[in-house]
MDTraj code that builds the backbone (N, CA, C; nanometers):
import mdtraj as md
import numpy as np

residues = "UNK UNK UNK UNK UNK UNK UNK UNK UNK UNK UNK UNK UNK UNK UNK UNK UNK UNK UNK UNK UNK UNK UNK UNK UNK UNK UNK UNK UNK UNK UNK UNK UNK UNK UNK UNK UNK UNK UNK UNK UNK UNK UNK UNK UNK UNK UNK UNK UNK UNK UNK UNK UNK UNK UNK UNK UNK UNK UNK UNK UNK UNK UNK UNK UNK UNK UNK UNK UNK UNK UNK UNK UNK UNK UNK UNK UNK UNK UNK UNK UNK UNK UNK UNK UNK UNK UNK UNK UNK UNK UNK UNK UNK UNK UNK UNK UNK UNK UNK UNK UNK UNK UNK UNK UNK UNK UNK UNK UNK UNK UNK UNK UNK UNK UNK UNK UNK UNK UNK UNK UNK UNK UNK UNK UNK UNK UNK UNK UNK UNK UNK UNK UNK UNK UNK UNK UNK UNK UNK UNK UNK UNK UNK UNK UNK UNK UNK UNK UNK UNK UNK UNK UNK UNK UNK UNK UNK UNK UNK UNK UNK UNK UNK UNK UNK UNK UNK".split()
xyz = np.array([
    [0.9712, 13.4852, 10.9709],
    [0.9802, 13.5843, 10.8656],
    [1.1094, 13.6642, 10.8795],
    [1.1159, 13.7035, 11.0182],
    [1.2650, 13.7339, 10.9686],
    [1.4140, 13.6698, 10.9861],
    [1.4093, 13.5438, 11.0042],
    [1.5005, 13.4661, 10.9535],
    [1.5430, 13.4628, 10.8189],
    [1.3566, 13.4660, 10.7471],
    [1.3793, 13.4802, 10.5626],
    [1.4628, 13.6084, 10.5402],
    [1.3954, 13.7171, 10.5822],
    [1.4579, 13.8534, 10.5627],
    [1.6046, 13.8563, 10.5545],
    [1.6719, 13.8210, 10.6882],
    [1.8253, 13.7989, 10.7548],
    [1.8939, 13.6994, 10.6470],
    [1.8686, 13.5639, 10.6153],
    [1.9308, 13.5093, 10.5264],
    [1.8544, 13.5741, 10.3725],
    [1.7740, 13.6722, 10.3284],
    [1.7655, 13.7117, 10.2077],
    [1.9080, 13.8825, 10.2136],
    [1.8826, 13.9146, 10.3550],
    [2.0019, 13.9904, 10.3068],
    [2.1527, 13.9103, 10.3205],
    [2.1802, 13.8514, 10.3805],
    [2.3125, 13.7485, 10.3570],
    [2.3160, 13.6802, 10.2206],
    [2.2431, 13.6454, 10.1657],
    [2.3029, 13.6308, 10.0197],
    [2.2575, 13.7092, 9.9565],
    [2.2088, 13.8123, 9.9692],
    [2.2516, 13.9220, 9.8636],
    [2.3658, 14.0204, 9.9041],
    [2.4333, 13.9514, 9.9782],
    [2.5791, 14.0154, 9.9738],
    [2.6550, 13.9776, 9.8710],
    [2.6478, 13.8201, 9.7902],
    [2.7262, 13.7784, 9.7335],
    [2.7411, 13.8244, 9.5872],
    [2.5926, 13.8852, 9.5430],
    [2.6119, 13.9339, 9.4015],
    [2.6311, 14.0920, 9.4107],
    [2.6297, 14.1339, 9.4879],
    [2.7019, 14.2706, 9.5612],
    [2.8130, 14.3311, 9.5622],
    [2.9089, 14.1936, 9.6092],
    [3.0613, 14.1683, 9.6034],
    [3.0894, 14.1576, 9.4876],
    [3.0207, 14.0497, 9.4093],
    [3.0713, 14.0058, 9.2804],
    [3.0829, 14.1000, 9.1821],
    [3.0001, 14.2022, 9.1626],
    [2.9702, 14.3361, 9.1111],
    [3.0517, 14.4610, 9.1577],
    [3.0797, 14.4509, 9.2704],
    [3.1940, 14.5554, 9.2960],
    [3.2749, 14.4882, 9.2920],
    [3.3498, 14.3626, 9.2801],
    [3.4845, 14.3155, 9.2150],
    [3.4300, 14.3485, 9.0559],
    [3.3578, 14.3209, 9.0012],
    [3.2998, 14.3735, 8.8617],
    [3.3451, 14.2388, 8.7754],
    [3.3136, 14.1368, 8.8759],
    [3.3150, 13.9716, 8.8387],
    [3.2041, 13.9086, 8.8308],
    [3.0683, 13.9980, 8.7775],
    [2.9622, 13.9549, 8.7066],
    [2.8994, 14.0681, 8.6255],
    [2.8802, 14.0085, 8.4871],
    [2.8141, 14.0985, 8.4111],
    [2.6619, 14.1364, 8.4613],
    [2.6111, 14.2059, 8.3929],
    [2.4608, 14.2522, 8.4420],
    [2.3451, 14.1002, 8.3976],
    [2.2790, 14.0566, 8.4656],
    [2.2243, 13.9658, 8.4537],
    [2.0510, 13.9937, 8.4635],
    [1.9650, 13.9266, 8.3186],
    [1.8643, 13.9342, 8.3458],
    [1.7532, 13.7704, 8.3081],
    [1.6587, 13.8155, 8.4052],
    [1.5654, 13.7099, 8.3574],
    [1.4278, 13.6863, 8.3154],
    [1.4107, 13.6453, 8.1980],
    [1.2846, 13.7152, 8.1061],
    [1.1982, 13.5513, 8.1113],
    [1.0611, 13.5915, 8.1757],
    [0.9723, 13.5068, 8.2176],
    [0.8746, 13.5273, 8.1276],
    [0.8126, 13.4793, 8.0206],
    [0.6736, 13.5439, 7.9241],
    [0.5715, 13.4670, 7.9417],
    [0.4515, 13.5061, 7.9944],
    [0.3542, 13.4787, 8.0372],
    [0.2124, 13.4532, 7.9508],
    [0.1897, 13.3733, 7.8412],
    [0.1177, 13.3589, 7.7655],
    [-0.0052, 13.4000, 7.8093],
    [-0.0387, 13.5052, 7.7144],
    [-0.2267, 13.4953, 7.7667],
    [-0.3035, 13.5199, 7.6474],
    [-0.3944, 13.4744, 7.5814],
    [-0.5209, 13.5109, 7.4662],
    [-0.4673, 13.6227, 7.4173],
    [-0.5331, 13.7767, 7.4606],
    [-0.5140, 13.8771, 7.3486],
    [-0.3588, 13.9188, 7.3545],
    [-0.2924, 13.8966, 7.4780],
    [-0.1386, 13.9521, 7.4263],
    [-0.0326, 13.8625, 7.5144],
    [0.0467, 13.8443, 7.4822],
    [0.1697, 13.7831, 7.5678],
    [0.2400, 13.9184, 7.6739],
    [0.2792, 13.8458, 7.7691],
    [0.3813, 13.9706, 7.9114],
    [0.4687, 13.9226, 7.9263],
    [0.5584, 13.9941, 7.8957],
    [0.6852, 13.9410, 7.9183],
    [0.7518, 14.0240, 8.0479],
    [0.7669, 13.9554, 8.1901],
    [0.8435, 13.9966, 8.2746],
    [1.0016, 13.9874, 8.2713],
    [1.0735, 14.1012, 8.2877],
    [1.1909, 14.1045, 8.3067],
    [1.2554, 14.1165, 8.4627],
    [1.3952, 14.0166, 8.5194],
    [1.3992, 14.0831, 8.6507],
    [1.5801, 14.0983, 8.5956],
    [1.6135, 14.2060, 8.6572],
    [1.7617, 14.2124, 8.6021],
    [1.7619, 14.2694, 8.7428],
    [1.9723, 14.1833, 8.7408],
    [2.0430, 14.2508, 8.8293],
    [2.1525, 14.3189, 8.7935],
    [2.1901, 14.4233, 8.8043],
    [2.2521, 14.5145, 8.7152],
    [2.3299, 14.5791, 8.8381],
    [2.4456, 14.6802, 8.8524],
    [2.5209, 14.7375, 8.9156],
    [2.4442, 14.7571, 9.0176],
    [2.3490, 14.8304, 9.0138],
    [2.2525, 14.9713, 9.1160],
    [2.1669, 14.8471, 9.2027],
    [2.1078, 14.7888, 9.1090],
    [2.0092, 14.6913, 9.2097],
    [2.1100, 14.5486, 9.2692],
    [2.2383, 14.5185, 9.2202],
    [2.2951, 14.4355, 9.3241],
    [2.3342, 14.5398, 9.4584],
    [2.3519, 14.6595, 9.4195],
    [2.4088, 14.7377, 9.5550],
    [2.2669, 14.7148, 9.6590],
    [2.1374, 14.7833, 9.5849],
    [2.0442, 14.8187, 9.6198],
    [1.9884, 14.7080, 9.7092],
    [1.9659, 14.6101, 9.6797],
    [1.9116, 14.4699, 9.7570],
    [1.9299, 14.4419, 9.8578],
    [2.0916, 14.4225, 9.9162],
    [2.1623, 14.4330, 10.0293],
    [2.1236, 14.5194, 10.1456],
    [2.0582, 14.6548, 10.0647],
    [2.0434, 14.7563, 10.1754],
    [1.8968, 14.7809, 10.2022],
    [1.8411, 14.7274, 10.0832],
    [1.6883, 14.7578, 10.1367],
    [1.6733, 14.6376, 10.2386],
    [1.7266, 14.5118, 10.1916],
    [1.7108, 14.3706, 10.3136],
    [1.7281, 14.4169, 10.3982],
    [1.8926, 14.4580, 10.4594],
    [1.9514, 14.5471, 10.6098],
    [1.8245, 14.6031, 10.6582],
    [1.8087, 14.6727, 10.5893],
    [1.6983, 14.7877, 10.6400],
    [1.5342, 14.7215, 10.6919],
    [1.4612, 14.6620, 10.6189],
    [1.3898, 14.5739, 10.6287],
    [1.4039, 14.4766, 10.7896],
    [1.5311, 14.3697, 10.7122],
    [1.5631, 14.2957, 10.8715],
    [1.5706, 14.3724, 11.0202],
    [1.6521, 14.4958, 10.9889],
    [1.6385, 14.5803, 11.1280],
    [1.5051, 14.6074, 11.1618],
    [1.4296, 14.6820, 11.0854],
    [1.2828, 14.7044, 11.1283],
    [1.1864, 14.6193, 11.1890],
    [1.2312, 14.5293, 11.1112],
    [1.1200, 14.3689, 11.1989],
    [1.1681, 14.3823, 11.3180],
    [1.3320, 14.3553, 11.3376],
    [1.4440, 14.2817, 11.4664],
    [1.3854, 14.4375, 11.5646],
    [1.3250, 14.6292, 11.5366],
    [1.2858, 14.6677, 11.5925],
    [1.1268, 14.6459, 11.6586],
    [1.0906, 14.5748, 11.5612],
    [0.9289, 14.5982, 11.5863],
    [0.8929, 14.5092, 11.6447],
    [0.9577, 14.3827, 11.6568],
    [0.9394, 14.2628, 11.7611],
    [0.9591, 14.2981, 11.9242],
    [1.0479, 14.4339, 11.9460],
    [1.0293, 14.4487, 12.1039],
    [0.9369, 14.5940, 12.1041],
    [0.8933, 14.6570, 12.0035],
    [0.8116, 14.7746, 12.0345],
    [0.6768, 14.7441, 12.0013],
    [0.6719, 14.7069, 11.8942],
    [0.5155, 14.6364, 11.8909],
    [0.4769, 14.5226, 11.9239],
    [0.4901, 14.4510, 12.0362],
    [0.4751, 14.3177, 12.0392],
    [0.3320, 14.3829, 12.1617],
    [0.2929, 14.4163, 12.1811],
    [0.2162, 14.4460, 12.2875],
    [0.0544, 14.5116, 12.2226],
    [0.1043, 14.5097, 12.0762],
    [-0.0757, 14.5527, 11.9947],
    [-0.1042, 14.4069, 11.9250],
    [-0.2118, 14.4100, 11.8805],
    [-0.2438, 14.2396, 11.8228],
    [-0.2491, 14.2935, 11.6427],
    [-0.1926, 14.3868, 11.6389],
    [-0.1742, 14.4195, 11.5256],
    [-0.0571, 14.3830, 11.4136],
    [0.0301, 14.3507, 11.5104],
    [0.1655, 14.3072, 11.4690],
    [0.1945, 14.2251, 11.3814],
    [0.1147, 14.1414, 11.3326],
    [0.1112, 14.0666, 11.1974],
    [0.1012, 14.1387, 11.0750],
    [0.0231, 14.2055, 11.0861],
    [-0.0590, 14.3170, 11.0164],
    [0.0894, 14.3873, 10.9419],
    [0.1132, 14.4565, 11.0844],
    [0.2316, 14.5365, 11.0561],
    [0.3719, 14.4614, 10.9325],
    [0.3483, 14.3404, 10.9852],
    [0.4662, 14.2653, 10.9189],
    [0.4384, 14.2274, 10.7696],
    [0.3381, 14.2223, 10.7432],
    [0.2265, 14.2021, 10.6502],
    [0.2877, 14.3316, 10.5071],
    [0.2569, 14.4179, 10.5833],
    [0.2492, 14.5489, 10.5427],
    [0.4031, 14.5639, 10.4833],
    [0.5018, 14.5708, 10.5500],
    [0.6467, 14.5536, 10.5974],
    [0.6908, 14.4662, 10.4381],
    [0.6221, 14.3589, 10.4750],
    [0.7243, 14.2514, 10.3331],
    [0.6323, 14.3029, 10.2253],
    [0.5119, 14.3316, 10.2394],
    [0.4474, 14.3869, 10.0694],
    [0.5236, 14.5366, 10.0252],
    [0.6161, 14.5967, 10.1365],
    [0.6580, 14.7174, 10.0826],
    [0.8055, 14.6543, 10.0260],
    [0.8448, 14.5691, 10.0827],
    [0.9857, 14.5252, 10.0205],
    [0.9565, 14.4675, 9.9314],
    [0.8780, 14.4252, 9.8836],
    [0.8453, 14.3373, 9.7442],
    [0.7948, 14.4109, 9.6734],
    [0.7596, 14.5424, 9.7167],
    [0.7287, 14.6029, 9.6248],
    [0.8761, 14.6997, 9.5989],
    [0.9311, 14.7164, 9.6073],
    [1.0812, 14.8053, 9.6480],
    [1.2112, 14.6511, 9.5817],
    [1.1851, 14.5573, 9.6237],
    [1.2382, 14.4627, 9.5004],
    [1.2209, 14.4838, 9.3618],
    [1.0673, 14.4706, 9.3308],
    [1.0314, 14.4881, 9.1950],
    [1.0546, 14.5948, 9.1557],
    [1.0555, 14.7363, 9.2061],
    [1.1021, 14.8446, 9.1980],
    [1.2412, 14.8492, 9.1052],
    [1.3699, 14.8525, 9.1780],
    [1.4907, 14.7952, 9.2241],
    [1.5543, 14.7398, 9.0334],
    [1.4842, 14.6038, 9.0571],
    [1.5015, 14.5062, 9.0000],
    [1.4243, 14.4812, 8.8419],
    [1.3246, 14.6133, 8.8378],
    [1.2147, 14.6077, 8.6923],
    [1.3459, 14.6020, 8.5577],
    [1.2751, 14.5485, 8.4848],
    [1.3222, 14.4946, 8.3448],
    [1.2265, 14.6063, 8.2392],
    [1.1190, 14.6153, 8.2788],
    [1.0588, 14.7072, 8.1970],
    [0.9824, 14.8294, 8.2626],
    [0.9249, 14.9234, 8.1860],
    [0.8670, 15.0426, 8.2316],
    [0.7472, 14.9420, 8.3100],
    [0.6445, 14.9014, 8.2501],
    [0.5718, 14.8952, 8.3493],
    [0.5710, 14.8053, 8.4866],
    [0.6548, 14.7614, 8.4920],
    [0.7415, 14.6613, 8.6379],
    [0.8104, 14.7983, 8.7032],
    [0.8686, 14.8648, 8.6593],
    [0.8874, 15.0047, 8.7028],
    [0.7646, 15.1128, 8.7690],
    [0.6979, 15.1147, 8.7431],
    [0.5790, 15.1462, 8.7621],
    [0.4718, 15.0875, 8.8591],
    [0.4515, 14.9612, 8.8461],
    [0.4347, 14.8710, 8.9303],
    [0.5003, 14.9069, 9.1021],
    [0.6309, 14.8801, 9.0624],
    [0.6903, 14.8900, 9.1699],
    [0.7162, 14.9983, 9.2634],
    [0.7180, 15.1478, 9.1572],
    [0.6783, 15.2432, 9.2294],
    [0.5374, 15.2922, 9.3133],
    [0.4384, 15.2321, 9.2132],
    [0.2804, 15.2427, 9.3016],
    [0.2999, 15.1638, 9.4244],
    [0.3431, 15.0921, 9.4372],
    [0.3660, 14.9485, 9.5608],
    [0.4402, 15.0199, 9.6693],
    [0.5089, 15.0895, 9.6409],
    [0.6538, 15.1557, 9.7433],
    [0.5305, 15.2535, 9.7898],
    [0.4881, 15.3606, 9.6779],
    [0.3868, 15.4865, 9.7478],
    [0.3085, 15.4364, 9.8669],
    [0.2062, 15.3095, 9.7588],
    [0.1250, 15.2812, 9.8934],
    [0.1674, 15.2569, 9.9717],
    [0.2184, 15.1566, 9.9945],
    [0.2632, 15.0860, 10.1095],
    [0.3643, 15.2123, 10.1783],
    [0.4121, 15.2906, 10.1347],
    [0.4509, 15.4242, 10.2056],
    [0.3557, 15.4350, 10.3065],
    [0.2171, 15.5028, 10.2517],
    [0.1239, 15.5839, 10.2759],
    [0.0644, 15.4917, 10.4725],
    [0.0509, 15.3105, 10.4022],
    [0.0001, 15.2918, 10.5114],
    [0.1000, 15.2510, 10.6396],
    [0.2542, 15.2428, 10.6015],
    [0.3520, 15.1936, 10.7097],
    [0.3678, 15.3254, 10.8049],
    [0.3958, 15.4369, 10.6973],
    [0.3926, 15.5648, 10.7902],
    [0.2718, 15.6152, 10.8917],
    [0.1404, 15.5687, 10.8340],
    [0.0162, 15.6275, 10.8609],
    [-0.0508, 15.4858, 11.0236],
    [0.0923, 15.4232, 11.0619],
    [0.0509, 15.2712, 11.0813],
    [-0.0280, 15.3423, 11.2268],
    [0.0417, 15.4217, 11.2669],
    [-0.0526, 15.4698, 11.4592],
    [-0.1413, 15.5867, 11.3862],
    [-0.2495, 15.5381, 11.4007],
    [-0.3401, 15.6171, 11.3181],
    [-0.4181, 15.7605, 11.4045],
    [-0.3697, 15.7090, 11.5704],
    [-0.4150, 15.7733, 11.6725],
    [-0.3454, 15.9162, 11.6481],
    [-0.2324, 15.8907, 11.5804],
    [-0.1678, 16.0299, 11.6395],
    [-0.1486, 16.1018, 11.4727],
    [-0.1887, 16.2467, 11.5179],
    [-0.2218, 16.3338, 11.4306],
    [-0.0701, 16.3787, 11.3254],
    [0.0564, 16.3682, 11.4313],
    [0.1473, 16.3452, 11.3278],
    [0.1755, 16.2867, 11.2124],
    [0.1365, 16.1569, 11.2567],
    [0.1973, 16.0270, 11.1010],
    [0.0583, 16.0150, 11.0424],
    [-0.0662, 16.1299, 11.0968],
    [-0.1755, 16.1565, 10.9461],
    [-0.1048, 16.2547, 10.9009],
    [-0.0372, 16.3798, 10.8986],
    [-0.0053, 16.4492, 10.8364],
    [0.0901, 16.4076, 10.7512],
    [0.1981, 16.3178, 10.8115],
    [0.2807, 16.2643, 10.7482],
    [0.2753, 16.1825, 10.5896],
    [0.1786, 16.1066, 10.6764],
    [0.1186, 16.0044, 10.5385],
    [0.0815, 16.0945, 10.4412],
    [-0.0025, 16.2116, 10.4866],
    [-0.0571, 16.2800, 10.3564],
    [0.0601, 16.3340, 10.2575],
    [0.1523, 16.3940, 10.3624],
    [0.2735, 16.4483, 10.3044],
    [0.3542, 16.3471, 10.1792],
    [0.3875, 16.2291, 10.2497],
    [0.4162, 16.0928, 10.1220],
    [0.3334, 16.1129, 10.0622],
    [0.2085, 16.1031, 10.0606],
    [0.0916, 16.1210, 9.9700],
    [0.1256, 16.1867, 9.8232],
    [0.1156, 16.3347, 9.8801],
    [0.1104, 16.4028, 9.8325],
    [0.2521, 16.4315, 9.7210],
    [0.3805, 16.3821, 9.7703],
    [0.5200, 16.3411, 9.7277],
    [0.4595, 16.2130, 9.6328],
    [0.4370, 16.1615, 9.6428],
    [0.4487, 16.0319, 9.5902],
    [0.3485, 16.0595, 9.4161],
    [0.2290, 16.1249, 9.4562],
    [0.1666, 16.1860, 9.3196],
    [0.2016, 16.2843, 9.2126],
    [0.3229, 16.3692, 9.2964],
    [0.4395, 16.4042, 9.2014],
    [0.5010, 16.3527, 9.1320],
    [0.5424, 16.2568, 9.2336],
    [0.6665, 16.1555, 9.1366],
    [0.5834, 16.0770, 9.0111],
    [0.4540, 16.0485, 9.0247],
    [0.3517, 15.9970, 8.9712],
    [0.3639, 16.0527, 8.8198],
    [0.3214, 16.2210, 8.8395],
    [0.3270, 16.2899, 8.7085],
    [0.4817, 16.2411, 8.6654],
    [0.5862, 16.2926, 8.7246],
    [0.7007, 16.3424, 8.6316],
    [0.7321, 16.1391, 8.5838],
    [0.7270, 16.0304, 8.6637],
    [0.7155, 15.9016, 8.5975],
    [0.6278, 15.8727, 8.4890],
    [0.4708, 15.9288, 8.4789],
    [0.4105, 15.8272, 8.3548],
    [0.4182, 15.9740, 8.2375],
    [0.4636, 16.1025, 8.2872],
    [0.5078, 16.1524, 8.1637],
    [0.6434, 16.0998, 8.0970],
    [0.7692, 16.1294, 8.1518],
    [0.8725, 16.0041, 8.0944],
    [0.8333, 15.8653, 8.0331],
    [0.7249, 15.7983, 8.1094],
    [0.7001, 15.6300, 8.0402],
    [0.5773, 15.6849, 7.8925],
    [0.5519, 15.7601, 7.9232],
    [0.4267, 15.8400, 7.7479],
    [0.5451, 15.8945, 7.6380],
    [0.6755, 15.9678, 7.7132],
    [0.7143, 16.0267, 7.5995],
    [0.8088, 15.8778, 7.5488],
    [0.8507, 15.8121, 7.6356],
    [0.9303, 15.7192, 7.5783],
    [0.8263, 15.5914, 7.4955],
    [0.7076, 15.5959, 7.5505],
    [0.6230, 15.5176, 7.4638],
    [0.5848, 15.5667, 7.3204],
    [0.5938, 15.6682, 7.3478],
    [0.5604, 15.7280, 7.1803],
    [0.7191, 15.7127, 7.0977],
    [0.8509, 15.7349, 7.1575],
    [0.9421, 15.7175, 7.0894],
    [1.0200, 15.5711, 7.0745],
    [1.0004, 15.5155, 7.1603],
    [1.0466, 15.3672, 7.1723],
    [0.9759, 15.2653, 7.1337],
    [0.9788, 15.1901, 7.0311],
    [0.9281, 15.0455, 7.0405],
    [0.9424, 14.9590, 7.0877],
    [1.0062, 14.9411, 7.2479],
    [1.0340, 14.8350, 7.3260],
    [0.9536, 14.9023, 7.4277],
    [0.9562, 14.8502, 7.5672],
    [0.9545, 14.8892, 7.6871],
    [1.0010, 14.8629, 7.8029],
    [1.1012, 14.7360, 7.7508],
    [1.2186, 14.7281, 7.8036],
    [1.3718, 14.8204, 7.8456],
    [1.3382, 14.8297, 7.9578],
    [1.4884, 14.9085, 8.0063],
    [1.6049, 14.9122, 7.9274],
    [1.6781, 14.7891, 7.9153],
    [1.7980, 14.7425, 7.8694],
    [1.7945, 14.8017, 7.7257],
    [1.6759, 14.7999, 7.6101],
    [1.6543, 14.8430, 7.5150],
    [1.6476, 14.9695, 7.5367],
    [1.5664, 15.0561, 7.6066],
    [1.6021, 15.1896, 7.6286],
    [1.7354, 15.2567, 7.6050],
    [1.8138, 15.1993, 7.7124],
    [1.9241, 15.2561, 7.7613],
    [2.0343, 15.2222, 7.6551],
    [2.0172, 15.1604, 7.5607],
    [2.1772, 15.0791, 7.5074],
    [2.1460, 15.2065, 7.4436],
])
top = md.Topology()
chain = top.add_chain()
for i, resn in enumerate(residues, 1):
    res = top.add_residue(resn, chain, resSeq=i)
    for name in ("N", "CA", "C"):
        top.add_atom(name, md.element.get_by_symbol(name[0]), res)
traj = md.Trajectory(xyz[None], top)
């Protein structure tokens, strides 16, 4: 797993570069998912912020494993942990990388939780419960001031696509 990690941040150096030479336009990719009462259309775009962004959440990510392989190797929990680890980067990808409000959204609930339980991971010690609550409690803020922005823009926007937003 973190070989994947290490070569997922090594090539996301390359659309990184390419973007700060400003030798790729913003690129997206729209996946629509047929279903009975409505069609979903997923968007994943890479755009200025999330080619920077990728590079550094990987770094960050890869170090944490490359730490947690000599500090936690001694609980049988350590899968767990790693477990935990790539569902927060995938959720912090989709984050990153959303095409629409609710992939935005998505991706922010994914980051909270998975906040709540990476911080909260030594459950023994009364610090990282306070802590967790503290993200907690941060994270249900951000909660309000996000699905009020995604209500007022739903009532004014007929897309819910980003790219449509913003032009």
């Amino acid at each position: 797993v973190k070989t994947a990690v290490k070569m997922a941040f090594l090539l996301s150096l390359v659309p990184a570069g390419l973007v700060l030479k400003h030798q790729i336009q913003p690129l997206s990719l729209n996946i629509l998912i047929s279903t009975k009462p409505q069609d979903v259309s997923l968007t994943i775009t890479l755009n200025y912020y999330s080619a920077l962004l990728l590079p550094i959440i990987l770094f960050i990510a890869w170090s944490i494993m490359e730490f947690a392989t000599w500090y936690i190797t001694q609980t049988p929990l350590t899968d767990t942990f790693t477990k935990a680890l790539l569902i927060f980067l995938f959720a912090m990808v989709i984050l990153i990388c959303a095409g629409s409000l609710l992939q935005l959204f998505i991706g922010w609930e994914g980051v909270g939780i998975m906040s709540f339980v990476l911080i909260n991971w030594w459950t023994s010690r009364t610090t990282t419960n306070s802590a967790a609550l503290q993200a907690v409690i941060y994270n249900r803020i951000g909660d309000i001031g996000l699905i009020l922005v995604i209500s007022i823009l739903a009532t004014h926007q007929s897309s819910w696509n980003l790219e449509q937003i913003t032009a």
